[in-house]
MMTF fields as JSON, N, C-alpha, C and O atoms, coordinates in Angstrom:
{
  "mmtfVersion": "1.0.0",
  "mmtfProducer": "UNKNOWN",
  "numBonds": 387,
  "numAtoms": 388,
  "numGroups": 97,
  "numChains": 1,
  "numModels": 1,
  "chainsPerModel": [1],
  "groupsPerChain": [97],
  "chainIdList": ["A"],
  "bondAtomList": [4, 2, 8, 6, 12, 10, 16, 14, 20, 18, 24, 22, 28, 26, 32, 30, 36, 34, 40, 38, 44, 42, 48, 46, 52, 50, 56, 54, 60, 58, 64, 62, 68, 66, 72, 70, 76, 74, 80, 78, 84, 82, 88, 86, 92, 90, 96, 94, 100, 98, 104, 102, 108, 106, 112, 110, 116, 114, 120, 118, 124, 122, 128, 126, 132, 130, 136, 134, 140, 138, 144, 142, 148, 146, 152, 150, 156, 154, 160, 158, 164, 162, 168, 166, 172, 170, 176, 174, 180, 178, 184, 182, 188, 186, 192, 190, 196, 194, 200, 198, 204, 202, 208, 206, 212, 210, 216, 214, 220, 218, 224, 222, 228, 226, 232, 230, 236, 234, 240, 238, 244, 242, 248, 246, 252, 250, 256, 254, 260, 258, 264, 262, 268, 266, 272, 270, 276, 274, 280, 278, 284, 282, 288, 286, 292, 290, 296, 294, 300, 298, 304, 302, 308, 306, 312, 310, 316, 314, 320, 318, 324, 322, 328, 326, 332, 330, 336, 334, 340, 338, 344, 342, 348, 346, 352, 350, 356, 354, 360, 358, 364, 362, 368, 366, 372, 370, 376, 374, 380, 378, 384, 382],
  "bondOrderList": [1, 1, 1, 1, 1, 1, 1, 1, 1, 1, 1, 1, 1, 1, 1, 1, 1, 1, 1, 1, 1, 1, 1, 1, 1, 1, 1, 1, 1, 1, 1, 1, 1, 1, 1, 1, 1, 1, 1, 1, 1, 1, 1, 1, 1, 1, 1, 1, 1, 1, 1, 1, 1, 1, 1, 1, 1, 1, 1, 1, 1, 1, 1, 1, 1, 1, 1, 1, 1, 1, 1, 1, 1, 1, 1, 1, 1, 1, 1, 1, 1, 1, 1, 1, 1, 1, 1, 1, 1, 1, 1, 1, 1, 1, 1, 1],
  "groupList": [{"groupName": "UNK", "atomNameList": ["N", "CA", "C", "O"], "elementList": ["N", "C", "C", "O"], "formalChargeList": [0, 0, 0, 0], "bondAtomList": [1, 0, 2, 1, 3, 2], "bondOrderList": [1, 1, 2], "singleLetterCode": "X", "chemCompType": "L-PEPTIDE LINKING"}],
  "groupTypeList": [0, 0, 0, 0, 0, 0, 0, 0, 0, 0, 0, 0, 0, 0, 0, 0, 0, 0, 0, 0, 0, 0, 0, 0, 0, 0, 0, 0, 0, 0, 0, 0, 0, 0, 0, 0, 0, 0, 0, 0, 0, 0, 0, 0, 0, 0, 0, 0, 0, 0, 0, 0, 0, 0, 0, 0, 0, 0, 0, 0, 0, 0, 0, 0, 0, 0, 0, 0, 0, 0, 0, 0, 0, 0, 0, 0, 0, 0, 0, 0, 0, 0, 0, 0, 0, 0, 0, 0, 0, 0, 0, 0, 0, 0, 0, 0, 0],
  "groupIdList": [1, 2, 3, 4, 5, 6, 7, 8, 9, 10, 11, 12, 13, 14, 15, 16, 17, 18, 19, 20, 21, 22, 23, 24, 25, 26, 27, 28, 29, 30, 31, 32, 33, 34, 35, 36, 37, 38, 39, 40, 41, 42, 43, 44, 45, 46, 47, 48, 49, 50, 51, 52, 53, 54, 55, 56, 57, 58, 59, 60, 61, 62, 63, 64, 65, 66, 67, 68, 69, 70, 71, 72, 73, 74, 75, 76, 77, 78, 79, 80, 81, 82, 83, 84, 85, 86, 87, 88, 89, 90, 91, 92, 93, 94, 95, 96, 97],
  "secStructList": [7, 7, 2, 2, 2, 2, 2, 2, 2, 2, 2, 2, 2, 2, 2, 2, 2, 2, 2, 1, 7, 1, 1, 1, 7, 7, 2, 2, 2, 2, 2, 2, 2, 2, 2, 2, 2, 2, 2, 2, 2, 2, 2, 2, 2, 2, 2, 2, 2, 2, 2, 6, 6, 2, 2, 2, 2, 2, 2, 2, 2, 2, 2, 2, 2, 2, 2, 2, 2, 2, 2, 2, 2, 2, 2, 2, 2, 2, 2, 2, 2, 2, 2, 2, 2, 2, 2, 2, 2, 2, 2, 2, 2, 2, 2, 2, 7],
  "xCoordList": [88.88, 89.964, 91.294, 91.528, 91.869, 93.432, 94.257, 93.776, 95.536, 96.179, 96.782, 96.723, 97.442, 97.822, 96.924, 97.224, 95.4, 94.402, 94.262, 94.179, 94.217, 94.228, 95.572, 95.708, 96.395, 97.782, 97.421, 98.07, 97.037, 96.599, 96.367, 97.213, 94.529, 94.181, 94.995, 95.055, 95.401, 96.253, 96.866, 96.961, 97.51, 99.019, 98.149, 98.382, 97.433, 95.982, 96.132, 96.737, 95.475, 94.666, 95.933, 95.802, 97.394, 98.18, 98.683, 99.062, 98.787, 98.96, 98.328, 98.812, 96.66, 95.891, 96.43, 96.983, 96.331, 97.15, 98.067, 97.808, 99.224, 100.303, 99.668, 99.367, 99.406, 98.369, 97.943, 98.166, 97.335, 95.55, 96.536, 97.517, 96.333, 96.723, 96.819, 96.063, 98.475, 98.0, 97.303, 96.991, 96.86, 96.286, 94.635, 94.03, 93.952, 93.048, 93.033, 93.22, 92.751, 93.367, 91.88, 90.889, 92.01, 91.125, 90.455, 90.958, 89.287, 89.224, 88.656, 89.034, 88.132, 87.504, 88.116, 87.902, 89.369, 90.633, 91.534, 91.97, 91.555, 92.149, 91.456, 92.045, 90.045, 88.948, 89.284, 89.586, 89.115, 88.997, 90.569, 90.894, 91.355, 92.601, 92.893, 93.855, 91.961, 91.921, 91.261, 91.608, 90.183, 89.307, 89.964, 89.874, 90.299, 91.378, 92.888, 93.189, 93.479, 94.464, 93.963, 94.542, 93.026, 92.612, 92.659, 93.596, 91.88, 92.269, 93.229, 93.624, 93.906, 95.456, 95.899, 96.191, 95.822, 96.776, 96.347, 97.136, 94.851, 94.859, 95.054, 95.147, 95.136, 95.871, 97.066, 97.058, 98.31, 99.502, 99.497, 100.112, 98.823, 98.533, 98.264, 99.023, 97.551, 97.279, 98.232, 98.576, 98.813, 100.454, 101.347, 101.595, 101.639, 102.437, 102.457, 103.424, 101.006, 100.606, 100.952, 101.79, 100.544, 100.322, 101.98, 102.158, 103.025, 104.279, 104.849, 105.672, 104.708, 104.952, 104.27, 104.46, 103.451, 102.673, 103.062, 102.9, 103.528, 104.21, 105.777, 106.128, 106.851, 107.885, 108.349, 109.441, 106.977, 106.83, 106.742, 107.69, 106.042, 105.658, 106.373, 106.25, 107.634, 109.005, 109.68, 110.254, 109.669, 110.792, 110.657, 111.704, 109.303, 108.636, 108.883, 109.252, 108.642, 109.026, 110.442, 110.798, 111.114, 113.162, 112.867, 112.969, 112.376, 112.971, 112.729, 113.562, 111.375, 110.947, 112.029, 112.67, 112.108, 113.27, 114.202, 114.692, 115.015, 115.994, 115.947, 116.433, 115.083, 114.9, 114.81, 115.029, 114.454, 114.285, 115.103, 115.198, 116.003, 117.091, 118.13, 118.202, 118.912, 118.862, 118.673, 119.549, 117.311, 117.056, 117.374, 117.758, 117.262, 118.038, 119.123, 119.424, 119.992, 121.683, 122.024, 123.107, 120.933, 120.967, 120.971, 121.914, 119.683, 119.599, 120.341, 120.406, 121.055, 122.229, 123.503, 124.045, 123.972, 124.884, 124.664, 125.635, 123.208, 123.227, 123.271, 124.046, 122.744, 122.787, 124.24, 124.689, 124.872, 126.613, 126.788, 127.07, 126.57, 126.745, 126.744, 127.811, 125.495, 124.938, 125.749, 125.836, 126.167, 126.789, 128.331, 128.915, 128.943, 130.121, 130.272, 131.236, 128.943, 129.051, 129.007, 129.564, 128.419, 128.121, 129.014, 129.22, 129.829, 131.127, 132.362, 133.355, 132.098, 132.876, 132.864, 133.688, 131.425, 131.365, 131.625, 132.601, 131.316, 131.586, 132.816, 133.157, 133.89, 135.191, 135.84, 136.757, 135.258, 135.445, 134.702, 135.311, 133.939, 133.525, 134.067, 133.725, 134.605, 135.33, 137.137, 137.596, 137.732, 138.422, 138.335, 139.276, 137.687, 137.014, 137.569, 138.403, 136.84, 136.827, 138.625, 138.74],
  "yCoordList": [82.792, 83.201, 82.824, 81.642, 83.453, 83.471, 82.441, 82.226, 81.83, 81.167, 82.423, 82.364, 83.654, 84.372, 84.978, 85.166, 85.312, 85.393, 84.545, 84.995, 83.415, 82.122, 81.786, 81.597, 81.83, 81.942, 83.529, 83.432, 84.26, 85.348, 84.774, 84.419, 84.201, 83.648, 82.505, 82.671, 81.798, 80.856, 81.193, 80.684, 82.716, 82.962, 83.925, 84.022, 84.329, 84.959, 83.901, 83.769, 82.877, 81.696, 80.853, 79.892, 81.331, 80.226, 81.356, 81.148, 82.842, 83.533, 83.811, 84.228, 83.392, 83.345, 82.457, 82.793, 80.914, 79.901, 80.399, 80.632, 80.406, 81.265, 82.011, 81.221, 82.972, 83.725, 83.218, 83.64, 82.297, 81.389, 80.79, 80.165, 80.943, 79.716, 78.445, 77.693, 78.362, 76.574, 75.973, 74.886, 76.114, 75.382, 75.269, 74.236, 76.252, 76.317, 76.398, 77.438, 74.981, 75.034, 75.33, 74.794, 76.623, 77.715, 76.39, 76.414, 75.277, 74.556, 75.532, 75.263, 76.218, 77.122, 77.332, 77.177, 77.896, 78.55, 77.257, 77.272, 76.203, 75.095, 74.623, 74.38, 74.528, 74.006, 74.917, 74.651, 76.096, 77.291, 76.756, 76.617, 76.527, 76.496, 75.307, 75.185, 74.368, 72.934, 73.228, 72.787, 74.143, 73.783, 75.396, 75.232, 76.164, 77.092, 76.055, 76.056, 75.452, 74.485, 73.804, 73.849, 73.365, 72.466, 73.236, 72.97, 74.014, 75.109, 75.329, 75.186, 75.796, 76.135, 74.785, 74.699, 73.925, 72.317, 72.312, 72.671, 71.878, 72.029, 72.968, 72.811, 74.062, 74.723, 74.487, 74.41, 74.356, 73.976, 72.946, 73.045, 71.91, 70.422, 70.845, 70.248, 71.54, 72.116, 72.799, 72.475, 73.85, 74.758, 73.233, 72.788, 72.762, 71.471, 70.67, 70.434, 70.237, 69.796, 70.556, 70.035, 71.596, 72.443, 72.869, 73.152, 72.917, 72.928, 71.823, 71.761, 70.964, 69.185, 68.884, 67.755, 69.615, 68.873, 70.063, 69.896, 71.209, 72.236, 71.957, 72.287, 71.455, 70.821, 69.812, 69.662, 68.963, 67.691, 68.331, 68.006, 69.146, 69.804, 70.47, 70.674, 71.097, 72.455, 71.177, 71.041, 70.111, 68.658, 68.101, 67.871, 67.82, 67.579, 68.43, 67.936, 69.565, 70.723, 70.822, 71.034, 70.69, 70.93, 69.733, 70.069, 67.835, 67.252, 66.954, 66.32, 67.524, 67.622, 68.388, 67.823, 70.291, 70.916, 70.334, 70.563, 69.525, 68.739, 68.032, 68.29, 66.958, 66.191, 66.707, 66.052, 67.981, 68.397, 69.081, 69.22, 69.772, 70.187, 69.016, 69.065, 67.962, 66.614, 66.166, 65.891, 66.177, 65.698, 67.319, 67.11, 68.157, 69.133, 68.7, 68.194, 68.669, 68.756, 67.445, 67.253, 66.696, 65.304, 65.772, 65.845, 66.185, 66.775, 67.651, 67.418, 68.758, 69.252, 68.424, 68.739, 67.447, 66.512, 66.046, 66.079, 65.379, 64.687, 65.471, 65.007, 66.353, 67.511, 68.06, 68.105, 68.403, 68.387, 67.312, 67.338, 66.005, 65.012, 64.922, 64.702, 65.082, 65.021, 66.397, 66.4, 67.278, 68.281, 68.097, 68.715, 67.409, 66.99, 66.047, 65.985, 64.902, 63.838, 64.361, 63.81, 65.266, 66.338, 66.628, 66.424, 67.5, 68.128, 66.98, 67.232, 65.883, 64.847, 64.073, 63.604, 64.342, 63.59, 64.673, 64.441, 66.165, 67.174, 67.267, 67.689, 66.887, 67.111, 65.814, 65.994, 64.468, 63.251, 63.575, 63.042, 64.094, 64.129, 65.503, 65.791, 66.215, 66.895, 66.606, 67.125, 66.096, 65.045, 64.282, 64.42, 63.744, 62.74, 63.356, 62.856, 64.657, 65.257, 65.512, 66.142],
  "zCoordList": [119.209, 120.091, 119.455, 119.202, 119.279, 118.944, 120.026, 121.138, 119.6, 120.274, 121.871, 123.099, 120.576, 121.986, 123.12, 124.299, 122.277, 123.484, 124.459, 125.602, 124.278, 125.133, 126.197, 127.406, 125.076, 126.541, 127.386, 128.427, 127.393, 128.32, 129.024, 129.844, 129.101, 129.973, 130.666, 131.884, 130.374, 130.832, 131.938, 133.055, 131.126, 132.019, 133.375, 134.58, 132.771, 134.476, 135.084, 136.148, 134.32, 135.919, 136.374, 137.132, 135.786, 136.826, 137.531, 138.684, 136.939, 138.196, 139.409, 140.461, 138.986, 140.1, 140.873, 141.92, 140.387, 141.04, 142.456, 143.637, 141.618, 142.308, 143.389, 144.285, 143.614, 144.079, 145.43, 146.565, 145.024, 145.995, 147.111, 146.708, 148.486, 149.681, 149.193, 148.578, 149.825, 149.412, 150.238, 149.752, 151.312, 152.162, 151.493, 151.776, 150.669, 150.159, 148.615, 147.983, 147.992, 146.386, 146.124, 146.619, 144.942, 144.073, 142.785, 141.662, 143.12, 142.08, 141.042, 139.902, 141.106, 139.85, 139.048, 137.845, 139.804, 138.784, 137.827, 136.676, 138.904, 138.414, 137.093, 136.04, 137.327, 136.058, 134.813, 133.649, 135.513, 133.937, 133.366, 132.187, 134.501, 133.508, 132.765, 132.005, 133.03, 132.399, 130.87, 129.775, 131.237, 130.458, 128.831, 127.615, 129.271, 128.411, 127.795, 126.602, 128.581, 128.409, 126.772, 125.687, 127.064, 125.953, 124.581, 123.829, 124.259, 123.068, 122.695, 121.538, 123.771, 123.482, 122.53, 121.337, 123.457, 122.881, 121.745, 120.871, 121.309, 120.207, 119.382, 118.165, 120.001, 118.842, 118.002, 116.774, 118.94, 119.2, 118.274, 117.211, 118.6, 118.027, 116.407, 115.643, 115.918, 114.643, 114.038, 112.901, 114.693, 114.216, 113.799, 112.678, 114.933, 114.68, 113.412, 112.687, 113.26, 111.885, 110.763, 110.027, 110.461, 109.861, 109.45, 108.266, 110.253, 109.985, 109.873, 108.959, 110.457, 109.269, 108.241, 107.79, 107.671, 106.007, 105.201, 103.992, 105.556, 104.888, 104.743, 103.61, 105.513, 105.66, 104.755, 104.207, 104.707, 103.766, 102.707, 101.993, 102.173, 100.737, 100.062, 98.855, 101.165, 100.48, 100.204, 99.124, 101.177, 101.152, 99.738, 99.134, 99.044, 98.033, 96.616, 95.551, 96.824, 95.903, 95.52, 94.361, 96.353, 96.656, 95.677, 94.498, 95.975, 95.638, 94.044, 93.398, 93.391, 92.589, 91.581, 90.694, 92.034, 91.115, 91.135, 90.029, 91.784, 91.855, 90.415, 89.314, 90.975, 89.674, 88.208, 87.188, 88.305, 86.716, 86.36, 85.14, 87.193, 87.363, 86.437, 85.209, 87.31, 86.666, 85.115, 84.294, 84.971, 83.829, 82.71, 81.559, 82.975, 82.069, 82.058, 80.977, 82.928, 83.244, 82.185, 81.634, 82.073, 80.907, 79.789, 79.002, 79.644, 78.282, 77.686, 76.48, 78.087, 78.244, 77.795, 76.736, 78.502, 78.277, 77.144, 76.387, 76.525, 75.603, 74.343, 73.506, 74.064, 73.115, 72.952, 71.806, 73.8, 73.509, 72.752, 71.554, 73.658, 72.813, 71.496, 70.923, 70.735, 69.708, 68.667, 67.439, 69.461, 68.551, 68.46, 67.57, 69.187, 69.002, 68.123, 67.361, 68.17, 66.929, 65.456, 64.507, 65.415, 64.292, 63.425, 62.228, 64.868, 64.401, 64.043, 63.36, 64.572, 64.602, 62.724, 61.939, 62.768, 60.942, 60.49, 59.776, 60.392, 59.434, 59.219, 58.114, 60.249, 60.091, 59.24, 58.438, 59.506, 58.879, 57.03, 56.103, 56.834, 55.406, 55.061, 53.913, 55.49, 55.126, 54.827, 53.809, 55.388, 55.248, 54.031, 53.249, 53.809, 52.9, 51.53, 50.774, 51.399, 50.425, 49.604, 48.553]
}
């Protein structure tokens, strides 16, 4: 059964509810709706999960490219580095000369 099959029923047996005398409460209807209730929740209870350990994992992923992101943006830096020192002696032994 699907989550939205289940809220169907749901949304039947509290309209039955609704429905039934209050002076005469419908336990049948009350039970089925206890006992449909439960599915549902856990369902719910599972979506829930299921969108917090996925949340955690994009949270995880983001913070991961981040980081390597980062460590390029270093390596990057340092490699300028290294080509400016370059250019820095080629121009000094040229000089020289």
């Amino acid at each position: 059964m699907t989550g939205e099959h289940i809220w169907h029923h749901v949304s039947r047996f509290k309209a039955e509810l609704a429905a039934a005398s209050p002076d005469v409460p419908n336990f049948s209807s009350l039970n089925a709706l206890r006992v449909l209730s439960r599915p549902a929740q856990n369902l719910l209870q599972l979506a829930q999960r299921l969108r917090r350990w996925r949340l955690r994992r994009l949270e995880q992923h983001y913070q991961m490219c981040a980081d390597i992101e980062q460590e390029q943006a270093r390596q990057a830096y340092l490699n300028a580095a290294w080509y400016q020192k370059q250019a820095a002696l080629a121009r000094l032994a040229e000089s020289d000369c």
